[in-house]
PDB file with SEQRES, HELIX, SHEET and CRYST1 records, atoms N, CA, C and O in Angstrom:
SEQRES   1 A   76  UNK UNK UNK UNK UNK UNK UNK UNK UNK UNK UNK UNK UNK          
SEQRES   2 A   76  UNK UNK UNK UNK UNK UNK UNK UNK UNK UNK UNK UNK UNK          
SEQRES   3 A   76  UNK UNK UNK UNK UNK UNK UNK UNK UNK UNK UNK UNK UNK          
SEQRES   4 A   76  UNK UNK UNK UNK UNK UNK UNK UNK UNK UNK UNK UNK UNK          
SEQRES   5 A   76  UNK UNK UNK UNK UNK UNK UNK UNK UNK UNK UNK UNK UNK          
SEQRES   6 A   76  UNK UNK UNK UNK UNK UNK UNK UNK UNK UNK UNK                  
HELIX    1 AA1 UNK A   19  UNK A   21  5                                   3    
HELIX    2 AA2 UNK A   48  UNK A   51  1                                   4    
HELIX    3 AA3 UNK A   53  UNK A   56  1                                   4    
SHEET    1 AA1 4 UNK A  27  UNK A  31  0                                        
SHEET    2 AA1 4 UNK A  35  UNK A  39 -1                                        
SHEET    3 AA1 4 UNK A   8  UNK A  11 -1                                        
SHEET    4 AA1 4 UNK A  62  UNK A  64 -1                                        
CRYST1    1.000    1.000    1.000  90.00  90.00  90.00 P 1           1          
ATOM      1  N   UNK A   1      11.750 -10.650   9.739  1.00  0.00           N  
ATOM      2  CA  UNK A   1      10.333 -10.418   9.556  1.00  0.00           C  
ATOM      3  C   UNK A   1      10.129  -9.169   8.706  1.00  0.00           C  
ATOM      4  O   UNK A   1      10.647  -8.090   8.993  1.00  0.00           O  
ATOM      5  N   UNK A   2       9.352  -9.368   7.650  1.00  0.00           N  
ATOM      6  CA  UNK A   2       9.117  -8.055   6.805  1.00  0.00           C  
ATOM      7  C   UNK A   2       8.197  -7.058   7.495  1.00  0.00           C  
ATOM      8  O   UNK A   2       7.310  -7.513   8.218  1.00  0.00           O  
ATOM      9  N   UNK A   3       8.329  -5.663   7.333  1.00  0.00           N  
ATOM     10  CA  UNK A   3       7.437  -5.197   7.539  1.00  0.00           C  
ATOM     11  C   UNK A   3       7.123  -3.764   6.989  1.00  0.00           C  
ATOM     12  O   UNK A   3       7.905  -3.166   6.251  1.00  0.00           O  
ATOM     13  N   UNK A   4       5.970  -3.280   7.385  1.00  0.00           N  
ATOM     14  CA  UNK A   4       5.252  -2.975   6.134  1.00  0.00           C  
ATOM     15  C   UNK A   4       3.784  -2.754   6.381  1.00  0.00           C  
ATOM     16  O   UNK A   4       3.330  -2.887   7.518  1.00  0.00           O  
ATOM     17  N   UNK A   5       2.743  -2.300   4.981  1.00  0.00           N  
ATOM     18  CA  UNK A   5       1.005  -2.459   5.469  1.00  0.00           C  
ATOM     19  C   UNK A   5       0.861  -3.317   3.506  1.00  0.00           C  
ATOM     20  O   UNK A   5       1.480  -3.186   2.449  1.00  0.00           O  
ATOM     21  N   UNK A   6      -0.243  -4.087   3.965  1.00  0.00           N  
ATOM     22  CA  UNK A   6      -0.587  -4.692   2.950  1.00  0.00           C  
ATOM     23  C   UNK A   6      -0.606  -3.772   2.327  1.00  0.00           C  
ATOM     24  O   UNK A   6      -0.396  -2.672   2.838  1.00  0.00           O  
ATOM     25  N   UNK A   7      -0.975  -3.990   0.460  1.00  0.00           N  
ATOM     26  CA  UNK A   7      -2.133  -2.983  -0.577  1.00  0.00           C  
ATOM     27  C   UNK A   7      -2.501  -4.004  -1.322  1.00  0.00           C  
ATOM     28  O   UNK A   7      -2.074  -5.154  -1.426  1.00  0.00           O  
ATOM     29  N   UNK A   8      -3.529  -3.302  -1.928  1.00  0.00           N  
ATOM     30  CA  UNK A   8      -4.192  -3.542  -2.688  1.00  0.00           C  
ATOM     31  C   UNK A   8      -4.721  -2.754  -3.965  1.00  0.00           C  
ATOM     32  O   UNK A   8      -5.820  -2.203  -3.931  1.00  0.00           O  
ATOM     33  N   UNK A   9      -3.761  -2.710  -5.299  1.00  0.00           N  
ATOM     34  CA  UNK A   9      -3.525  -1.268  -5.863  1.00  0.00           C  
ATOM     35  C   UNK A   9      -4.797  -2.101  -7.713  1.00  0.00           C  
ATOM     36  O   UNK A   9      -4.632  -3.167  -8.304  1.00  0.00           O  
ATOM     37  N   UNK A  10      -5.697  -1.159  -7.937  1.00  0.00           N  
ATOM     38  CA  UNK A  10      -6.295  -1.894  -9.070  1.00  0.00           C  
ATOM     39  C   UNK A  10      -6.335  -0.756  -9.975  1.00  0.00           C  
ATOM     40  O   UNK A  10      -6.767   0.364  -9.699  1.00  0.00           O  
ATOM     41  N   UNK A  11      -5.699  -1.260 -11.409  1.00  0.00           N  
ATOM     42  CA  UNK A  11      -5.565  -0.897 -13.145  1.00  0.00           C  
ATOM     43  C   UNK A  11      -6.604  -1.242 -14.038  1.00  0.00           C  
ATOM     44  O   UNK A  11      -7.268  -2.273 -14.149  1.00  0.00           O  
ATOM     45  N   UNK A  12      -6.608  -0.300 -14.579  1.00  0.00           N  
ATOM     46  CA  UNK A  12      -7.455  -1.001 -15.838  1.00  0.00           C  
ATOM     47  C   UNK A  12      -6.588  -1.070 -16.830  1.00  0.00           C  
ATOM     48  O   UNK A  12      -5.824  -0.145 -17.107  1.00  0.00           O  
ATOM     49  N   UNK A  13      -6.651  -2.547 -17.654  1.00  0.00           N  
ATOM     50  CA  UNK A  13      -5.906  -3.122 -18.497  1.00  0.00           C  
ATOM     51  C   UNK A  13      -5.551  -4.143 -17.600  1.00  0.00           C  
ATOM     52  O   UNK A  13      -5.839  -4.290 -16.412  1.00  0.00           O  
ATOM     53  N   UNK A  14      -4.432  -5.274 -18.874  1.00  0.00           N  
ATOM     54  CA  UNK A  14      -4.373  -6.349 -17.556  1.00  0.00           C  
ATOM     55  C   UNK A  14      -2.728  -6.610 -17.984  1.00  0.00           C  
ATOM     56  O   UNK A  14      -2.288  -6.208 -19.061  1.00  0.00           O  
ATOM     57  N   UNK A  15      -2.142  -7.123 -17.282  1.00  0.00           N  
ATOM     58  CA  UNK A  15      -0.528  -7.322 -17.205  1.00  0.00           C  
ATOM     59  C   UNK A  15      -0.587  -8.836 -16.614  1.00  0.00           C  
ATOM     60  O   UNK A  15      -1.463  -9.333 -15.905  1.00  0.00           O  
ATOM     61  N   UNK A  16       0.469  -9.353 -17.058  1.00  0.00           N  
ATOM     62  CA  UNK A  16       0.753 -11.029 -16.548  1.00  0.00           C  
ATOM     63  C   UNK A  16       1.425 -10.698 -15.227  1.00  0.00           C  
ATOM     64  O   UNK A  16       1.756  -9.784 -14.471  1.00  0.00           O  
ATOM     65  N   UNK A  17       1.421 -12.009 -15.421  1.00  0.00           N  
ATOM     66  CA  UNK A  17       2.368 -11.745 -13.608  1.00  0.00           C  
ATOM     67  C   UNK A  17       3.818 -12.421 -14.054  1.00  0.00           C  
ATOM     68  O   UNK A  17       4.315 -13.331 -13.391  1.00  0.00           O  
ATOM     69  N   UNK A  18       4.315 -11.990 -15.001  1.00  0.00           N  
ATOM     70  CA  UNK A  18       5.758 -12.073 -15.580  1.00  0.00           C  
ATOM     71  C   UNK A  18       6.434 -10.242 -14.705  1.00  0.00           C  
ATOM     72  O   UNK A  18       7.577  -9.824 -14.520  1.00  0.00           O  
ATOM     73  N   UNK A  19       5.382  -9.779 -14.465  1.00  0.00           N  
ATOM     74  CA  UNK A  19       5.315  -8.128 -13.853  1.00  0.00           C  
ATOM     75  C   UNK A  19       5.787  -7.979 -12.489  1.00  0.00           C  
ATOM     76  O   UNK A  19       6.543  -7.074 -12.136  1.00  0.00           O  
ATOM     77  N   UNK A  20       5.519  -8.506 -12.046  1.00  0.00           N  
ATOM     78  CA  UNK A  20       5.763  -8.857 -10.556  1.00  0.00           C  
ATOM     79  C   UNK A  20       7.363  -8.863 -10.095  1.00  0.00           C  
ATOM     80  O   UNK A  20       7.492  -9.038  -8.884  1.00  0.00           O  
ATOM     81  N   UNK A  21       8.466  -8.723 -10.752  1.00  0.00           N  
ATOM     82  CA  UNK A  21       9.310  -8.980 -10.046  1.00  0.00           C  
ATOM     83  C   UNK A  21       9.953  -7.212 -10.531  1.00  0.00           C  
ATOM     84  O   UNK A  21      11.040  -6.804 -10.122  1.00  0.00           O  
ATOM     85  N   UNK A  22       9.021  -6.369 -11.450  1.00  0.00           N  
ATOM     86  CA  UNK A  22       9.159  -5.306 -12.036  1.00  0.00           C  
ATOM     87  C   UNK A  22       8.561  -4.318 -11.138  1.00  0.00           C  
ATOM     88  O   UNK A  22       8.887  -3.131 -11.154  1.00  0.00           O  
ATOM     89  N   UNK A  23       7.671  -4.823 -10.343  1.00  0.00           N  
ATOM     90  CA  UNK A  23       6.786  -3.913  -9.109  1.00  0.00           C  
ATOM     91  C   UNK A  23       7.038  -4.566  -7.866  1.00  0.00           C  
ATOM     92  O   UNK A  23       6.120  -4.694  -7.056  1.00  0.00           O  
ATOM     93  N   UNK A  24       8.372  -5.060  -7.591  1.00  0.00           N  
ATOM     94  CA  UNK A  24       8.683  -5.056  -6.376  1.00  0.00           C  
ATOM     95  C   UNK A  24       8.534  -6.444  -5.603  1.00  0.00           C  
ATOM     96  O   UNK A  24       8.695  -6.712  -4.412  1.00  0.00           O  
ATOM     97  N   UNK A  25       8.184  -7.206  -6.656  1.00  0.00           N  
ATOM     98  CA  UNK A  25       7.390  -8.451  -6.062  1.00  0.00           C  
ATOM     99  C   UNK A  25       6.027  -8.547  -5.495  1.00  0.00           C  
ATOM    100  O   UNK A  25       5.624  -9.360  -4.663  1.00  0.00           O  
ATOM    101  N   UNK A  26       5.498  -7.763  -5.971  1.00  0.00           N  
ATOM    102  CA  UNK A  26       4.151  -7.930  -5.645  1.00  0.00           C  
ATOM    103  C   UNK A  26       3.555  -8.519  -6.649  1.00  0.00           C  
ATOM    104  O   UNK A  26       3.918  -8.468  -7.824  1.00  0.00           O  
ATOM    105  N   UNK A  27       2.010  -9.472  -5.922  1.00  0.00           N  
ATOM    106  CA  UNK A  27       1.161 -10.460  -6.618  1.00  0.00           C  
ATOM    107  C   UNK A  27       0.642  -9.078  -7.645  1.00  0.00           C  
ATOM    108  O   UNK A  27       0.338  -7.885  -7.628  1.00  0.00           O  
ATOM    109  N   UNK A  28       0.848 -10.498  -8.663  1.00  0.00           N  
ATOM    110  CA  UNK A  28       0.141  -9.172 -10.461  1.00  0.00           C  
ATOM    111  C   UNK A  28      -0.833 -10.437 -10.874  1.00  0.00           C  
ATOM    112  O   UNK A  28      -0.395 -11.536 -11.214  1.00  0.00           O  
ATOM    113  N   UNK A  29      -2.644  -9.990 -10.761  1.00  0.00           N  
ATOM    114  CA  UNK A  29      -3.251 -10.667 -11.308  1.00  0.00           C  
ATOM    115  C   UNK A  29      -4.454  -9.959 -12.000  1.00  0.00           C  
ATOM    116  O   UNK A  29      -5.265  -9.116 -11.616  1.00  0.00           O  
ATOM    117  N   UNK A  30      -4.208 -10.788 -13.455  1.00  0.00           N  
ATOM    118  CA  UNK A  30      -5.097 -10.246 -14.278  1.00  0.00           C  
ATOM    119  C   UNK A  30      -6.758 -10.539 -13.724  1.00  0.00           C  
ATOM    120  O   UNK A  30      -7.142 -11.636 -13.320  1.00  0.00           O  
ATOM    121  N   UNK A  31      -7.462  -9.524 -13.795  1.00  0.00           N  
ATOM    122  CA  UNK A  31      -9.182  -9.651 -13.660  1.00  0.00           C  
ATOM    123  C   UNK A  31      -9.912  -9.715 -14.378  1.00  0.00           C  
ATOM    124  O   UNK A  31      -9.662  -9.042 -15.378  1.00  0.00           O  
ATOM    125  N   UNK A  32     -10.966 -10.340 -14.398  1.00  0.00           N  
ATOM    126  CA  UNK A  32     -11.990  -9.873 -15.597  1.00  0.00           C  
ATOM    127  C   UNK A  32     -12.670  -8.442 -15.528  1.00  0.00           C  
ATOM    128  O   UNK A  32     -13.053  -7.864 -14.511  1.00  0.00           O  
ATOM    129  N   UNK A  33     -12.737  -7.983 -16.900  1.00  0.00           N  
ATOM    130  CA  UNK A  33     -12.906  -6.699 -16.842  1.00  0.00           C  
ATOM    131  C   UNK A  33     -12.436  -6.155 -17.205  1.00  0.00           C  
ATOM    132  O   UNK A  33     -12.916  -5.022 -17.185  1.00  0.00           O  
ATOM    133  N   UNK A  34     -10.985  -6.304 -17.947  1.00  0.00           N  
ATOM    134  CA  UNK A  34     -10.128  -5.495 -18.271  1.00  0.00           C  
ATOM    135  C   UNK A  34      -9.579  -4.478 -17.017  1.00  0.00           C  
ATOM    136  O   UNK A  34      -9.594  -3.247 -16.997  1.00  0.00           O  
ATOM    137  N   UNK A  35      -9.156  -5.301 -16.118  1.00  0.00           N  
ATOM    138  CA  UNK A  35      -8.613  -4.746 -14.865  1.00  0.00           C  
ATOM    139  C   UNK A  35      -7.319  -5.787 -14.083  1.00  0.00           C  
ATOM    140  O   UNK A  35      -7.313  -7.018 -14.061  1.00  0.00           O  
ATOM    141  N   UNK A  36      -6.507  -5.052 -13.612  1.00  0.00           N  
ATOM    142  CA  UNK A  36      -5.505  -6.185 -13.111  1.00  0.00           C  
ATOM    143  C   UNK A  36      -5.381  -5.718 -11.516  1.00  0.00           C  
ATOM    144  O   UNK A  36      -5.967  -4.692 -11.169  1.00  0.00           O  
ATOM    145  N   UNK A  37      -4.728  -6.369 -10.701  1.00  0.00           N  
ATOM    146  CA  UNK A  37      -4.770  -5.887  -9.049  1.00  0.00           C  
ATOM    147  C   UNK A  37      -3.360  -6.558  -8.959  1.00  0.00           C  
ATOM    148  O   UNK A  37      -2.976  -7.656  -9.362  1.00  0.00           O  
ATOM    149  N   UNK A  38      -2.715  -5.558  -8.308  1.00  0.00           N  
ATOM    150  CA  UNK A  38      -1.424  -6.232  -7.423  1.00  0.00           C  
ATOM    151  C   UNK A  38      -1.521  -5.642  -5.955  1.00  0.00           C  
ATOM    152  O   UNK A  38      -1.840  -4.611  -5.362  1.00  0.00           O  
ATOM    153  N   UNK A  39      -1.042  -6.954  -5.725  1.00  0.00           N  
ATOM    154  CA  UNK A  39      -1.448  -7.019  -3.908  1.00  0.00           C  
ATOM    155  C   UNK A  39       0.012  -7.640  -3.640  1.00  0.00           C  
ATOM    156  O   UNK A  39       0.702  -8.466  -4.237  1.00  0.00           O  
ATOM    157  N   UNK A  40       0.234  -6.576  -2.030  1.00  0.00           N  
ATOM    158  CA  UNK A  40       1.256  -7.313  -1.593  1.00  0.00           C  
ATOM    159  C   UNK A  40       1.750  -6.393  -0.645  1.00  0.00           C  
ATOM    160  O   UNK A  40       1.112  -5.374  -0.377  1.00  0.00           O  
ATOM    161  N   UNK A  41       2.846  -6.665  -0.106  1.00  0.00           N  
ATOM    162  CA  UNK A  41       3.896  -5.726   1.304  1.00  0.00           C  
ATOM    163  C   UNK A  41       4.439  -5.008   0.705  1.00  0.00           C  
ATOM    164  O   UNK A  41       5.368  -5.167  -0.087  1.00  0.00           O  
ATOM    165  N   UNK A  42       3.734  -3.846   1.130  1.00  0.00           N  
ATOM    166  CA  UNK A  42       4.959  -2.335   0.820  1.00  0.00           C  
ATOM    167  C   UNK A  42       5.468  -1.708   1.796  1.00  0.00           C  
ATOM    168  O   UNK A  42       4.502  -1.288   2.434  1.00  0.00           O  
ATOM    169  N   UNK A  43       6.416  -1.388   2.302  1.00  0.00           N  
ATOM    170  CA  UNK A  43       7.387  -0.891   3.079  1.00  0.00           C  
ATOM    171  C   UNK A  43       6.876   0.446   3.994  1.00  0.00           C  
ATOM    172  O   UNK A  43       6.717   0.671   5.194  1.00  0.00           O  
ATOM    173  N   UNK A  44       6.738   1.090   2.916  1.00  0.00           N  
ATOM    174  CA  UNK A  44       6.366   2.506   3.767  1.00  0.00           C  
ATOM    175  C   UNK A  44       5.605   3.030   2.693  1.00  0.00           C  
ATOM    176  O   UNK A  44       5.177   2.392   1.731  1.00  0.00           O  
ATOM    177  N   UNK A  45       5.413   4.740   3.023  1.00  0.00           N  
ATOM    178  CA  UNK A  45       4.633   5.471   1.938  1.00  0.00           C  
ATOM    179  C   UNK A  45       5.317   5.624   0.827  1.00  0.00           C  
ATOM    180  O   UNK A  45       4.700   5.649  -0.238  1.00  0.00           O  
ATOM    181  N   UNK A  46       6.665   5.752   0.850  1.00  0.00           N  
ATOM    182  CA  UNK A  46       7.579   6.087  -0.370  1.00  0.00           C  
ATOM    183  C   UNK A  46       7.715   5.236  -1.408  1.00  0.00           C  
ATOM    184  O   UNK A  46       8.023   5.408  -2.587  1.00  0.00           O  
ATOM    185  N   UNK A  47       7.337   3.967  -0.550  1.00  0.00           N  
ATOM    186  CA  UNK A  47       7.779   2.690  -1.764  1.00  0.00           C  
ATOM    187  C   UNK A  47       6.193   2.630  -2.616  1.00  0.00           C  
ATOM    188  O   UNK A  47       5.920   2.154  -3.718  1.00  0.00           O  
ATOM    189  N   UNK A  48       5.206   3.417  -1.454  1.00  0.00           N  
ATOM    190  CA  UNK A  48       3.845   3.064  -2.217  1.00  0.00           C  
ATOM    191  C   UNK A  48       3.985   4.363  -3.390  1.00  0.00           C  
ATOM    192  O   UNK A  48       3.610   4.346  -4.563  1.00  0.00           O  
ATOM    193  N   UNK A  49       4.430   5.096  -2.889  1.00  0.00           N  
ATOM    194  CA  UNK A  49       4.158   6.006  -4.103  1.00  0.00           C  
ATOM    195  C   UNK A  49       5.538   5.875  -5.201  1.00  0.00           C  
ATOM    196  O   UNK A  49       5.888   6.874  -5.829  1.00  0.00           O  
ATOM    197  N   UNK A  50       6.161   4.749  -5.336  1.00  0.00           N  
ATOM    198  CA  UNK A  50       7.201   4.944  -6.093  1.00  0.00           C  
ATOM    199  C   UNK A  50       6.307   3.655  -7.173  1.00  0.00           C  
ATOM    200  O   UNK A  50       6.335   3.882  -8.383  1.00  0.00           O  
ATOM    201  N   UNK A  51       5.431   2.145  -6.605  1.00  0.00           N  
ATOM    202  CA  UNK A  51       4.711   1.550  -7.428  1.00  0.00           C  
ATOM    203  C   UNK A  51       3.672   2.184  -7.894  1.00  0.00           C  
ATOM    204  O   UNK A  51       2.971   1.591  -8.714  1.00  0.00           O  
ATOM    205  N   UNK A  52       3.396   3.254  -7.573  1.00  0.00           N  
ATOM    206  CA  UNK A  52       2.182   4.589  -8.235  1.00  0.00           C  
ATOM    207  C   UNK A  52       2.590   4.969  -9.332  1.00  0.00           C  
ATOM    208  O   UNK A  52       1.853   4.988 -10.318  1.00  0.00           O  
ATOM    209  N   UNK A  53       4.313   5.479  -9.368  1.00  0.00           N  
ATOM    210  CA  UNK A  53       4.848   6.409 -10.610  1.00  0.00           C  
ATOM    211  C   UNK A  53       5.133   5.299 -11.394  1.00  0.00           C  
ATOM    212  O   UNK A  53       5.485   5.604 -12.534  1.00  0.00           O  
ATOM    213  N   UNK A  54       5.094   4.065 -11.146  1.00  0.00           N  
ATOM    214  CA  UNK A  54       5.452   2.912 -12.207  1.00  0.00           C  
ATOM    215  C   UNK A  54       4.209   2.174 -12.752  1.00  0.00           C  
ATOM    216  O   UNK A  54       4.217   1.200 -13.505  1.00  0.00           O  
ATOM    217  N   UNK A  55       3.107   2.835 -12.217  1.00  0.00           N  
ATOM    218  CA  UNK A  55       1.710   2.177 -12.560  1.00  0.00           C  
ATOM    219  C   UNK A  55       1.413   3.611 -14.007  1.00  0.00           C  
ATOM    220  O   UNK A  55       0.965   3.540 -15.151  1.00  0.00           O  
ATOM    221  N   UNK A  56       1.938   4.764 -13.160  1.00  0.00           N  
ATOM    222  CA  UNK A  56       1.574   6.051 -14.219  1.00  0.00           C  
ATOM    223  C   UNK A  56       2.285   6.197 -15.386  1.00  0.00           C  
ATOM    224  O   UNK A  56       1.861   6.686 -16.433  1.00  0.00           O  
ATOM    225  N   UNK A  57       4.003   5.503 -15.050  1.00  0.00           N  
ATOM    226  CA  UNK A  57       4.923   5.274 -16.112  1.00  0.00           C  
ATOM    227  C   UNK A  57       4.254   4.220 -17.373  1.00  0.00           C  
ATOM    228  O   UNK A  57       4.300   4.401 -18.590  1.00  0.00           O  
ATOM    229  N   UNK A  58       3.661   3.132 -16.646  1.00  0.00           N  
ATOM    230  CA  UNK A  58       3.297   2.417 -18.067  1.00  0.00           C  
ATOM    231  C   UNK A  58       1.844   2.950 -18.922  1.00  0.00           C  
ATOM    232  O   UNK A  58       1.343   2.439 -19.924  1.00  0.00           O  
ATOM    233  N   UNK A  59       1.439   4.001 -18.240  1.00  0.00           N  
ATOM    234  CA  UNK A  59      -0.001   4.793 -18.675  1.00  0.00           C  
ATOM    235  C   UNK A  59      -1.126   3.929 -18.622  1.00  0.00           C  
ATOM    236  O   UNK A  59      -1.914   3.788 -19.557  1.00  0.00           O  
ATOM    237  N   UNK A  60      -1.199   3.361 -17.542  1.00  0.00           N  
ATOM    238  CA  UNK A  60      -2.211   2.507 -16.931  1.00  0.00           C  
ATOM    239  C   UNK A  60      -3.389   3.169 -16.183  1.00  0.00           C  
ATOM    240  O   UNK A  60      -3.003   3.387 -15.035  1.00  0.00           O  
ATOM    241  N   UNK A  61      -4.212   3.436 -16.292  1.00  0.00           N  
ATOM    242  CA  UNK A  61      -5.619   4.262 -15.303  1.00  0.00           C  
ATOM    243  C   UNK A  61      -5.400   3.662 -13.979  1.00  0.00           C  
ATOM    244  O   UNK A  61      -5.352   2.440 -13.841  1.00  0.00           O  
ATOM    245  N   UNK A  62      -5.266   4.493 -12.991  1.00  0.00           N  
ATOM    246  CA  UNK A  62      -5.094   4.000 -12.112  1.00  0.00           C  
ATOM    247  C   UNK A  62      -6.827   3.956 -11.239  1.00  0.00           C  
ATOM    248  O   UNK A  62      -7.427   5.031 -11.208  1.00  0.00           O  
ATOM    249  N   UNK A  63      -7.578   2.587 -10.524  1.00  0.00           N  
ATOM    250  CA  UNK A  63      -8.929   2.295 -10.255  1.00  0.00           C  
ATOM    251  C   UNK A  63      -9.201   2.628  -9.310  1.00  0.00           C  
ATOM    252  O   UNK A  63     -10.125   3.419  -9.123  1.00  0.00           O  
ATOM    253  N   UNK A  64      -8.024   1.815  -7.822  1.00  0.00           N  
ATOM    254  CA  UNK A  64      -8.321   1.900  -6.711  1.00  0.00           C  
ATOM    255  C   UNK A  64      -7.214   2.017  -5.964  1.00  0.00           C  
ATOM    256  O   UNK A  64      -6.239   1.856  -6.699  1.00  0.00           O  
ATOM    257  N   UNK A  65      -6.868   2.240  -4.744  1.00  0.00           N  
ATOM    258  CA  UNK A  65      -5.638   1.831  -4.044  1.00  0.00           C  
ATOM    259  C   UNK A  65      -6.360   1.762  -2.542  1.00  0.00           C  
ATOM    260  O   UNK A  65      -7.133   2.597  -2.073  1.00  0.00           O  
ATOM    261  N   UNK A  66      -5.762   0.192  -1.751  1.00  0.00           N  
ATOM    262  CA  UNK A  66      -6.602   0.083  -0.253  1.00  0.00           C  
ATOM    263  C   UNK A  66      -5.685  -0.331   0.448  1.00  0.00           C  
ATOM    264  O   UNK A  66      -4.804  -1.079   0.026  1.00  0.00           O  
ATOM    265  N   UNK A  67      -5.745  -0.007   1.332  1.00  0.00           N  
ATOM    266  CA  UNK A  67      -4.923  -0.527   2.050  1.00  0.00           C  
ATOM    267  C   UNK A  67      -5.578  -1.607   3.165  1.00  0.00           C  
ATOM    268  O   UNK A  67      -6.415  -1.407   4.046  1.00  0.00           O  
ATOM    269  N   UNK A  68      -4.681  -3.139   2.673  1.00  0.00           N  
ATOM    270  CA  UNK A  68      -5.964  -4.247   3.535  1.00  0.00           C  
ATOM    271  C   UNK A  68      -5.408  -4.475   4.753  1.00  0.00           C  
ATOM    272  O   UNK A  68      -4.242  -4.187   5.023  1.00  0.00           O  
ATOM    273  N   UNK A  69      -6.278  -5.041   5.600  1.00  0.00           N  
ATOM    274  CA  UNK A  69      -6.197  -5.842   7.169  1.00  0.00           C  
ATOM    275  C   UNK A  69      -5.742  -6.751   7.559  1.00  0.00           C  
ATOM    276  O   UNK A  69      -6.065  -7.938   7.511  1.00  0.00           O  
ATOM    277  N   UNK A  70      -5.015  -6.275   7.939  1.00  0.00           N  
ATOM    278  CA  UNK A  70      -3.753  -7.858   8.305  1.00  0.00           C  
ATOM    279  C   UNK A  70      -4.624  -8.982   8.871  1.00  0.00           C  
ATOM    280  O   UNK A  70      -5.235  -9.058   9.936  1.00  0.00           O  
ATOM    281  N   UNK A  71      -4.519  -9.712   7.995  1.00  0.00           N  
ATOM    282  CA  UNK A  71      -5.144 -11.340   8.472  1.00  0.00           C  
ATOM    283  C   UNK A  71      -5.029 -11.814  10.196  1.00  0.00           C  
ATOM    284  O   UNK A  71      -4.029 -11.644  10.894  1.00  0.00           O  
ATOM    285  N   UNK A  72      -6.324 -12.439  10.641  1.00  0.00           N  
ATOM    286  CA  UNK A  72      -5.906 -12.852  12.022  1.00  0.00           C  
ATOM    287  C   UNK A  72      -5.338 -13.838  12.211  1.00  0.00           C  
ATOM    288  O   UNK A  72      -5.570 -14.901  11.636  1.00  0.00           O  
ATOM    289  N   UNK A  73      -4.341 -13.606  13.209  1.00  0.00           N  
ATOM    290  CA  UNK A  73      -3.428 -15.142  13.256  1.00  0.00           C  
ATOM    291  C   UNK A  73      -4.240 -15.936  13.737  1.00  0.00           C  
ATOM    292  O   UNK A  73      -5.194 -15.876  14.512  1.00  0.00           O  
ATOM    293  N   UNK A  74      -3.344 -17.243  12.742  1.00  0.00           N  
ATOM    294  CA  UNK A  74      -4.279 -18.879  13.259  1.00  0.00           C  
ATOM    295  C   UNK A  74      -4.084 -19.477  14.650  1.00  0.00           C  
ATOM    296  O   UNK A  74      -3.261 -19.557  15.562  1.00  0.00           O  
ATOM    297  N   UNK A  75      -5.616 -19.944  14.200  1.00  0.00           N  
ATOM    298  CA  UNK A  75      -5.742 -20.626  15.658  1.00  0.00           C  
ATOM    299  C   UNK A  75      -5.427 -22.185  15.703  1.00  0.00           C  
ATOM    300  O   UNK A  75      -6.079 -23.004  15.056  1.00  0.00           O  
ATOM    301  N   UNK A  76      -4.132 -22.579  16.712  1.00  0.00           N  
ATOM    302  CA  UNK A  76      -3.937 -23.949  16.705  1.00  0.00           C  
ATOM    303  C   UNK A  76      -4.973 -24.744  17.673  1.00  0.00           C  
ATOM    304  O   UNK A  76      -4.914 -25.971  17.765  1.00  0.00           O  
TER     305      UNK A  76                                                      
END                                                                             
């Protein structure tokens, strides 16, 4: 079982999701707006701030960063 806290990290500019296996595997989707969001499981704080220095490495503005709510489990 992975674990971890969601994010939810948003750029301005937009990147394919050919990116994604470059940030750890996290979802890379372009927005309208000239904005992109990758969402996904990050480990701890270190790994969040290590996809930070790789968001600052490609000189990307960095928008937002959230951290989301783990979905409620389904109901059978």
């Amino acid at each position: 079982m992975a674990t971890g806290e969601r994010y939810e990290i948003r750029i301005q500019g937009h990147l394919d999701d050919c990116w994604s296996s470059w940030f750890g595997g996290l979802t890379v989707a372009a927005e309208e707006g000239d904005e992109t969001t990758l969402s996904g499981l990050i480990r701890d704080q270190a790994a969040l701030h290590g996809v930070l220095a790789q968001v600052r490495d490609l000189g990307l503005p960095l928008i937002a960063v959230n951290r989301l709510e783990d979905s409620p489990p389904a109901v059978h």
